[in-house]
N, C-alpha and C positions, 0 to 999 in steps of 0.2 A: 564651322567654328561658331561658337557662341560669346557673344560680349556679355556681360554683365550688367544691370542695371541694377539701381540703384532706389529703393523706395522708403518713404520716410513716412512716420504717424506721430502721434502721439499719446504716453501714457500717461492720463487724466489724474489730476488732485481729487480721491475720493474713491477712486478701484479701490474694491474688495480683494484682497491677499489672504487666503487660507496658509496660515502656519501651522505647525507644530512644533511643539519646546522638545527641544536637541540635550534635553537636561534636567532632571527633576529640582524644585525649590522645596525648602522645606523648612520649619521654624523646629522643629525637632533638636536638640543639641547647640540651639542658641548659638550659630555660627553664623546666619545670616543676615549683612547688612545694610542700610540705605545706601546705593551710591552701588552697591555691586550688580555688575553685569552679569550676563547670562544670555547664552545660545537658542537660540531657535532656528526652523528652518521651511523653506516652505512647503507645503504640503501637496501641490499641483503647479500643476504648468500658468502661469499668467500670458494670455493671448493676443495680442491686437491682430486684427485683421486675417486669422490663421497664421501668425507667425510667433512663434513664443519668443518673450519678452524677457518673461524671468523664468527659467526652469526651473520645473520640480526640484526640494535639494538646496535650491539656494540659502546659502547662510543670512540668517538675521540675527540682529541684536537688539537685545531688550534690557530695563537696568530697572533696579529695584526701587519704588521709591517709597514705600512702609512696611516696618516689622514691629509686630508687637506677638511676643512670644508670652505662652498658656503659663497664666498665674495662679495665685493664690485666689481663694472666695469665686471658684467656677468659672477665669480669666480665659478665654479661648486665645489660640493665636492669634494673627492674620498677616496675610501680605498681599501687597500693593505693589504691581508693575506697570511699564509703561515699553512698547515697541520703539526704537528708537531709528532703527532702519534694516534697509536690505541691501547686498551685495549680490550683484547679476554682471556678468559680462564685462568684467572690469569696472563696475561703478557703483558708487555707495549712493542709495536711492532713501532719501527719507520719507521714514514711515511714522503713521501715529495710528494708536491702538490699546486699552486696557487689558489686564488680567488681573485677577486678584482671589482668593481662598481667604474660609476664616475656618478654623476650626466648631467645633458643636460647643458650647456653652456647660457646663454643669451644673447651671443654678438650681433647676429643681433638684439637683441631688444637695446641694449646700443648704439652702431652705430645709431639707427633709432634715437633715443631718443638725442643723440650728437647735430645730424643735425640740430634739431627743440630747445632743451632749453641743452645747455650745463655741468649744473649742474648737470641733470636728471639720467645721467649714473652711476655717483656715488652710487645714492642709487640704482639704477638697480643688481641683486643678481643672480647666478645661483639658482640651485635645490641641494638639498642635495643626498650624494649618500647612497644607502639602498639597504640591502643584507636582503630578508627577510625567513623567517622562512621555514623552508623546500626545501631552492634552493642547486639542485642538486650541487655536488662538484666532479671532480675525482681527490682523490690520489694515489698515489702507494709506496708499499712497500720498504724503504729501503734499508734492509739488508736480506740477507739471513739468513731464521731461521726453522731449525730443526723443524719438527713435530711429534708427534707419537701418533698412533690411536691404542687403546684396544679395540678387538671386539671376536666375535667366533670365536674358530677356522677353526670351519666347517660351510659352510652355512649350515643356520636353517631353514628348513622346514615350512612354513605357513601352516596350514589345513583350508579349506575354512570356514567362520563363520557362525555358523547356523545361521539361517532369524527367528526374535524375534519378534512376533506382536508388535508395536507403538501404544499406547493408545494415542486419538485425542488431540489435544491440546485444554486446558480448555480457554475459553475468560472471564475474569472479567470485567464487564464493569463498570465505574463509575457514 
């Protein structure tokens, strides 16, 4: 019989966390605003000592903190986020970390447009800015936080797996 033991580390103020956003942003339809949150999630396993810390998959949370949505006279969007933590294992882990998008500018086309009919630039508009679905993010770790892994005491022994015939795989065709 095996007891359990007990090993403890710690996850450093400053670990790099590869995310990705669980959710596309987007100034498009002028629906998004300061103060709104938004999903992410991580993108890899976070490790100490071979033992994963936070799994791939874990939910994060990120909140908005600038919208400027594409104007008049070649105004591009943009936005401004900020990581605000992560959830692993039952525990809200805070994180800090940027994102941000601007959209492309239209000025040379507003200038172009000046020169020939005056008016024209006015209605001349940048591009909206848009963070879409699965763009990588890095944040990092906060604070420093205590970990402790329950494992064997003694490494356990593998014995090699007997070889099990695989009966073929059936095709149903429709």
């Amino acid at each position: 019989m095996t007891t359990a033991a007990t090993t403890s580390g710690t996850l450093r103020a400053g670990t790099s966390v590869p995310l990705k956003m669980s959710e596309p942003l987007t100034t498009l339809g002028k629906k998004l605003k300061v103060g709104q949150r938004f999903q992410l999630e991580t993108a890899e396993n976070v490790m100490i000592d071979g033992n994963v810390v936070i799994p791939a998959g874990s939910p994060a949370t990120g909140e908005v903190t600038e919208v400027r949505n594409k104007g008049m006279w070649g105004k591009s969007g943009r936005i401004n986020g900020r990581v605000i933590y992560v959830r692993a294992n039952g525990r809200q882990i805070r994180m800090s970390g940027q994102l941000d998008d601007k959209g492309t500018t239209g000025t040379a086309a507003v200038v172009g447009s000046l020169v020939i009919i005056p008016i024209a630039g006015f209605f001349m508009t940048g591009t909206s800015a848009n963070i879409p679905l699965g763009t990588p993010v890095t944040a990092f770790i906060d604070e420093d936080v205590s970990v402790a892994f329950t494992g064997p005491a003694a490494p356990m022994l593998v014995a090699p797996a007997a070889v099990v015939p695989v009966a073929a795989p059936v095709i149903i065709e429709k």
